[in-house]
C-alpha positions as a Markdown table, in Angstrom:
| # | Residue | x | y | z |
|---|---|---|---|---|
| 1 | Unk | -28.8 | -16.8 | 37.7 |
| 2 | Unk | -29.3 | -14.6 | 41.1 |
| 3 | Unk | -32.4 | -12.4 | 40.4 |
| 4 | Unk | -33.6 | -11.2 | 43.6 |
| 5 | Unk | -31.8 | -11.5 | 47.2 |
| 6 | Unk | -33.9 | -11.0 | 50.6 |
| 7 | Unk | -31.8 | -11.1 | 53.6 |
| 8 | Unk | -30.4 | -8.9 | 56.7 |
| 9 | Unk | -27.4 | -5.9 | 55.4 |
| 10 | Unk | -24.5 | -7.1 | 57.0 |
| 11 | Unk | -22.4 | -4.4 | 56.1 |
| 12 | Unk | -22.6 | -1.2 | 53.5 |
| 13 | Unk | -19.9 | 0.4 | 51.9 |
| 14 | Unk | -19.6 | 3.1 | 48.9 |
| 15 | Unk | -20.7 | 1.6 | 46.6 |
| 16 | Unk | -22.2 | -1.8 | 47.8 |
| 17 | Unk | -23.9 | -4.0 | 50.4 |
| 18 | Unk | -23.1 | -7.0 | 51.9 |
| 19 | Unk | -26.6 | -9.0 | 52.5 |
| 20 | Unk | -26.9 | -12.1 | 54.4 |
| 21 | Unk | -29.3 | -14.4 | 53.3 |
| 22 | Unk | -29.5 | -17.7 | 55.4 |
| 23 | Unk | -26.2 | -17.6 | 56.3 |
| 24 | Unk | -24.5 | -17.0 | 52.7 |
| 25 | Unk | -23.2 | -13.2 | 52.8 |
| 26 | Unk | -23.8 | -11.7 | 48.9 |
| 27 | Unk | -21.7 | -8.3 | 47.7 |
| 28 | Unk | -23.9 | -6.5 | 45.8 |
| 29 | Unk | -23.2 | -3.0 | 44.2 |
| 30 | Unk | -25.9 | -0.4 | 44.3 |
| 31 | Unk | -26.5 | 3.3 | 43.1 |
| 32 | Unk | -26.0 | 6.1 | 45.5 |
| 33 | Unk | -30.1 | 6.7 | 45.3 |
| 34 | Unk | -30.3 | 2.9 | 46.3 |
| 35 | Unk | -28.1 | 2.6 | 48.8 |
| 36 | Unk | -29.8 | 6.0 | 50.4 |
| 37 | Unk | -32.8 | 4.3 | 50.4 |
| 38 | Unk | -32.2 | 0.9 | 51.9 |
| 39 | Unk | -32.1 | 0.1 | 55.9 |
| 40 | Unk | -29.1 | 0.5 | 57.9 |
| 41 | Unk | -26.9 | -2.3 | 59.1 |
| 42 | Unk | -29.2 | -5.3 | 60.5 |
| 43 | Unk | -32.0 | -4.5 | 58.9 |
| 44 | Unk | -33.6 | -6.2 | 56.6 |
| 45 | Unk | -33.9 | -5.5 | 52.6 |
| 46 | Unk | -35.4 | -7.0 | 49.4 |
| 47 | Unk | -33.0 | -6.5 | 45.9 |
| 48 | Unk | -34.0 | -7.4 | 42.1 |
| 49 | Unk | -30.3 | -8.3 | 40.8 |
| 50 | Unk | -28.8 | -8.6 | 38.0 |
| 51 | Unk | -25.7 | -10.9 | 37.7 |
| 52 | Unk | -23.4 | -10.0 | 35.6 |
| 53 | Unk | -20.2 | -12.7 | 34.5 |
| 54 | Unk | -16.8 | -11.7 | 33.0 |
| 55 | Unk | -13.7 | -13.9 | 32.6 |
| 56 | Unk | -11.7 | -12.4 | 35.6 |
| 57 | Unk | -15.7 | -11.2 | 37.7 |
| 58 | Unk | -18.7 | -12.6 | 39.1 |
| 59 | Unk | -20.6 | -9.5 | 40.6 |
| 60 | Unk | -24.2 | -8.7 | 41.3 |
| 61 | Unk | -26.2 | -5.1 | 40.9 |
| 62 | Unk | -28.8 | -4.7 | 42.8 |
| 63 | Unk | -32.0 | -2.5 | 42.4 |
| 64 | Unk | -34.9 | -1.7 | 44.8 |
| 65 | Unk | -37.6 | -2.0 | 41.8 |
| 66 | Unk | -38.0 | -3.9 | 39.1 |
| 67 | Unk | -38.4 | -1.3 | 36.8 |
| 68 | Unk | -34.9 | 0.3 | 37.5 |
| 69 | Unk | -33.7 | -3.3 | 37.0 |
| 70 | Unk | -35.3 | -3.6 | 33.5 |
| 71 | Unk | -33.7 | -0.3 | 32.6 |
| 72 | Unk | -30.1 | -1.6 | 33.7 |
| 73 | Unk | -30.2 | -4.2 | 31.1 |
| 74 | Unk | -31.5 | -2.4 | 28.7 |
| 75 | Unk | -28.6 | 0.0 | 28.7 |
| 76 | Unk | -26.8 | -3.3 | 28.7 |
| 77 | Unk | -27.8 | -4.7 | 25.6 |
| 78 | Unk | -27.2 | -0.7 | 23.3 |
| 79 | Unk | -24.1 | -1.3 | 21.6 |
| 80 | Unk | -20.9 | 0.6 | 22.3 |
């Protein structure tokens, strides 16, 4: 499991980041408020993640602290 990515933004979109960490680029979907917050293309930034695995989807969320992340999965695990 991917729980934290450190590298340089190679690119940012709506709703997601691409960050390169030694060499391997990551896509990693963020909150408006996150993506506000974090550098601007080549610089560097530091995201808790929290990998989530479907049949058809492999995709990452990332989170500035770990607090927000712990929140995420909580809402994750209410039912319905």
């Amino acid at each position: 499991m991917i729980s934290l990515l450190e590298g340089k933004i190679e690119l940012r979109g709506e709703k997601f980041l691409i960050i390169n960490v030694a060499g391997v680029g990551y896509k990693v979907f963020a909150g408006a408020e996150t993506l506000q917050k974090v550098p601007e293309k080549g610089g560097n930034v530091k995201l808790w993640t929290h990998q989530h695995v479907r049949e058809d989807a492999l995709e990452l969320y990332g989170f500035l602290h770990f607090a927000e992340l712990e929140f995420f999965e909580a809402l994750l695990s209410v039912p319905g």
